[in-house]
N, C-alpha and C positions, 0 to 999 in steps of 0.2 A: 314346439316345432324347431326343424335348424333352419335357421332364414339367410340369405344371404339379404344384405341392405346395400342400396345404390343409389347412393345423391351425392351433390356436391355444396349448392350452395349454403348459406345458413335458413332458409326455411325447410331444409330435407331433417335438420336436426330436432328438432320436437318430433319428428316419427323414430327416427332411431332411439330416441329419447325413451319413445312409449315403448317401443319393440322389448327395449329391456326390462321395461319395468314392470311389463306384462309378464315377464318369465320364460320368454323365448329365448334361443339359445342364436344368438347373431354368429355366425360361426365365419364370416368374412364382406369386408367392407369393400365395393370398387366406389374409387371418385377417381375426378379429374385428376393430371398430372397437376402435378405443384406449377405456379405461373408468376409472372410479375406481378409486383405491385402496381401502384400506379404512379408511383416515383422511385426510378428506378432500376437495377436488372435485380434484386435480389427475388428468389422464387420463393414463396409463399405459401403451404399448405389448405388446401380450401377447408373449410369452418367444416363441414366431416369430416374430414382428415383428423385434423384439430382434436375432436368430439372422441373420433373412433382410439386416437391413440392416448388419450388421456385413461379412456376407459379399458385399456388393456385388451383390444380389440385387436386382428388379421387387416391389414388395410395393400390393397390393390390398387394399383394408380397404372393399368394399363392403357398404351394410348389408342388400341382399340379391342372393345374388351367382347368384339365374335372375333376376334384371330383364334384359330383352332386352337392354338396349343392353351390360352388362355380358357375355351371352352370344354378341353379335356380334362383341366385343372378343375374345371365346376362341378363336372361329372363325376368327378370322382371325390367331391367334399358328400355326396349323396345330398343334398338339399332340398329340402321338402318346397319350400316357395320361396320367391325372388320378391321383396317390397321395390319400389324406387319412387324416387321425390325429386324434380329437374334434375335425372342425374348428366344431362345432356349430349350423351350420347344414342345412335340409333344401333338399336338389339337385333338380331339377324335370325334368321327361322333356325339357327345351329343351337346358339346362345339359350335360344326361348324353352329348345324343347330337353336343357341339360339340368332341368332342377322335376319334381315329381309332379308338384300340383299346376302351378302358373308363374310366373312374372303378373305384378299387380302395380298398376301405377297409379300415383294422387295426384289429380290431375285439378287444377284450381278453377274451374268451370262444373255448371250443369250441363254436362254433357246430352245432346251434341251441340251446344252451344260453344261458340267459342275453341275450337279445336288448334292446336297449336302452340310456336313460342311464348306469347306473352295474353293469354288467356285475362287477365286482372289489368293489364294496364290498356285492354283493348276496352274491355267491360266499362272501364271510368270513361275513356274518352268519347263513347257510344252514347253516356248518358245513360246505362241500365241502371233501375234500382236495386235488382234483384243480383246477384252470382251465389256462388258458393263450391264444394268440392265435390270430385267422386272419383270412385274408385273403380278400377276397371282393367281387367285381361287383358295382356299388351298383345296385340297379333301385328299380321304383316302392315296395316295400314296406320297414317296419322294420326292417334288417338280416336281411333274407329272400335275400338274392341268390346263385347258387350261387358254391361255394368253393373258392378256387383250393389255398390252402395254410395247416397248420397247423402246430403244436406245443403241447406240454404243459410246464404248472409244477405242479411239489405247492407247496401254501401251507403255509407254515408256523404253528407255532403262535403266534408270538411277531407275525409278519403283520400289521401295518395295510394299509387300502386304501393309504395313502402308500407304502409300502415296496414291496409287493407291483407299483404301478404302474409303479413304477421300475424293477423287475426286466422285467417284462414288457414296457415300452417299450424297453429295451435289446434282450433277443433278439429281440423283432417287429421292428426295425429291418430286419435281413438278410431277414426273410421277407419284407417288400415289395418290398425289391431283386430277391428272387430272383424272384417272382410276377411281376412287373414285365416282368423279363426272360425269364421262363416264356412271358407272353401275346403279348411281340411277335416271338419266336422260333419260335411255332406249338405248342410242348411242351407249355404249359397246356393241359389239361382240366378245366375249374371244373363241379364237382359240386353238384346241385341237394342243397337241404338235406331231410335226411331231416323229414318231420311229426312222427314220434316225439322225445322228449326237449325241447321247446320250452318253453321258460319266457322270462319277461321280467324285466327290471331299471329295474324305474321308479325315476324322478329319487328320489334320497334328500331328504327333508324333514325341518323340525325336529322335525316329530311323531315323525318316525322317530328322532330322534338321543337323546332325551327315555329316559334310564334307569328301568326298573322295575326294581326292588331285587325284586320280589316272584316276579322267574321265577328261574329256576336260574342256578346261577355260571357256569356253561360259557356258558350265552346273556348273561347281562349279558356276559361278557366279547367274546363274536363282536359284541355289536352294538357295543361303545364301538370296540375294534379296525376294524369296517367304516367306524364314520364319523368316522376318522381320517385324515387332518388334519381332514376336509371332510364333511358341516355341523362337525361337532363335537359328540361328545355330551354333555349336559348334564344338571343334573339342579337341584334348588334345595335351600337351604341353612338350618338351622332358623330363620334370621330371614326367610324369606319369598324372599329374593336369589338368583340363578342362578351357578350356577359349571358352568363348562367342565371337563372330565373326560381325562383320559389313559387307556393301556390299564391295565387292573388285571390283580391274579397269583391265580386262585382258593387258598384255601387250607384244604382237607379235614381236616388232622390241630387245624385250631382250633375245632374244635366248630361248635356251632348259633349263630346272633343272629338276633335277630328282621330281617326286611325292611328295609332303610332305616338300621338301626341304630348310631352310631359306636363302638369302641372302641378302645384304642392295647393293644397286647402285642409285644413282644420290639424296640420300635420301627418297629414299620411300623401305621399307621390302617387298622382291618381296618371293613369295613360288610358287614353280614348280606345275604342274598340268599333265595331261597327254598330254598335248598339250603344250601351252604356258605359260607363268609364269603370275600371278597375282599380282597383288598393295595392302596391305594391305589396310582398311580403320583405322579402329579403334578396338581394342582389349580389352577384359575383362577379366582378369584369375579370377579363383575361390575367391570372395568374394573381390573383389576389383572393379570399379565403370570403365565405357568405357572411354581408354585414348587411343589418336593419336598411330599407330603401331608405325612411327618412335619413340617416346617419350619413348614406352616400351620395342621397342630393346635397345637404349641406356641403359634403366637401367638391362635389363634383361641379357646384354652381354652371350651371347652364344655363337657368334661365327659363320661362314660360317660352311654351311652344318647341323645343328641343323633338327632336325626332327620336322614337325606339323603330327600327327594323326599317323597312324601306317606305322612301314616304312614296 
């Protein structure tokens, strides 16, 4: 098939990966504009980008890729199907109807669960066991389109969003291939999404990543693990200062601490929760790079009973 491919970040890259190695013919790449780093002004090509131009690849970095003249450019590459992987922009009824077959998107949920930006870091801090990917016909609505193919992942406990995406952008790989070549063989039957079970995954925000010490361990822990790597969850530190947070390990057999609270026991910095006390993993205060909690108590010396987040 000629496929056009549409992702930006680096989990969109294990399907472009597959597309080619399947024997399809990628005949042009759209991603994001090149952007800053995170120190910086220098612009930075996003990991497609990157992928697409190592491999001798057509790469498009429009900053909106339905402007007409952009969609008369597609129409006349004659493209059989559109794949795309977070390419993070929204496709317009123009854009949709200028390739032959469909626009196919891999969408990191069972659909219609989980609809939306951050589908994987909504699913950990939810507490679901179950997620996985599908793929599915992009139409006018928010990943409403019916579904051509799926598969499931149990998440694990130890799970960040980071991990978790990586897994799932690996096996979704094959299911675009396969979907792909489902719709232009005539085999597909993409299935309207059931109404029942519909939830959304809105953009994660810093409000969200902002730890309460004061709910229970199990949830401090699902939410620091969901916004991992990305926001980042944080919290502030008894001098007023923010520090970036790693996952922690609940731990039930060390008694009660009040919400927020520091203490060091058997070496590991334990903080109270509103249940039971947590394990630090690893610690970043303001402008200093992730070091072992124990490593940053020692030098931080506070002190039992030291306050994280607001007492």
């Amino acid at each position: 098939m000629r496929l056009l491919f549409a992702g930006t970040p680096e989990i969109a890259v294990p399907t472009l990966q597959a597309l080619e190695d399947a024997g399809h013919e990628v005949v042009v790449v759209l991603t994001q504009p090149d952007a800053p780093g995170r120190r910086g002004r220098t612009l930075h090509p996003s990991p497609v980008k990157a992928h697409a131009l190592e491999r001798g690849l057509d790469v498009w970095t429009p900053e909106k890729a339905s402007a007409p003249d952009v969609v008369e450019r597609i129409r006349a590459l004659e493209i059989d199907a559109a794949a795309v992987v977070a390419y993070g922009q929204i496709l317009r009824p123009a854009l949709l109807d200028a390739v032959r077959l469909a626009w196919v998107n891999l969408h990191f949920s069972v659909l219609p669960a989980w609809r939306g930006a951050a589908p994987v870091q909504r699913a950990i801090m939810a507490g679901d066991d179950v997620t996985g990917a599908s793929t599915f016909v992009i139409e006018k609505g928010l990943d409403t389109g019916p579904v051509i193919g799926v598969l499931t992942e149990r998440i694990r406990v130890t799970d960040t969003a980071g991990t978790l995406l990586e897994r799932l952008a690996e096996v979704g790989a094959p299911l675009m291939v396969q979907s792909l070549e489902a719709l232009d063989s005539g085999a597909a039957r993409p299935q309207p999404q059931d109404d029942d079970g519909v939830s959304y995954a809105h953009k994660l925000t810093r409000d969200d990543a902002y730890v309460r010490w004061d709910l229970s361990a199990h949830l401090v822990d699902r939410r620091i693990r969901g916004c991992t790597p990305a926001p980042g969850a944080w919290t502030t530190l008894p001098d007023g200062t923010v520090a970036k947070l790693g996952p922690v390990s609940p731990r039930p057999q060390r008694g009660r601490t009040a919400p927020g609270q520091l203490r060091e026991e058997g070496g590991e910095v334990l903080v109270g929760t509103g249940t039971e006390p947590v394990a630090l993993g690893w610690i970043a205060p303001a402008g200093k790079k992730p070091m072992d909690a124990a490593a940053w108590w020692r030098g931080a010396r506070l002190g039992e009973g030291a306050q994280l987040g607001e007492a």
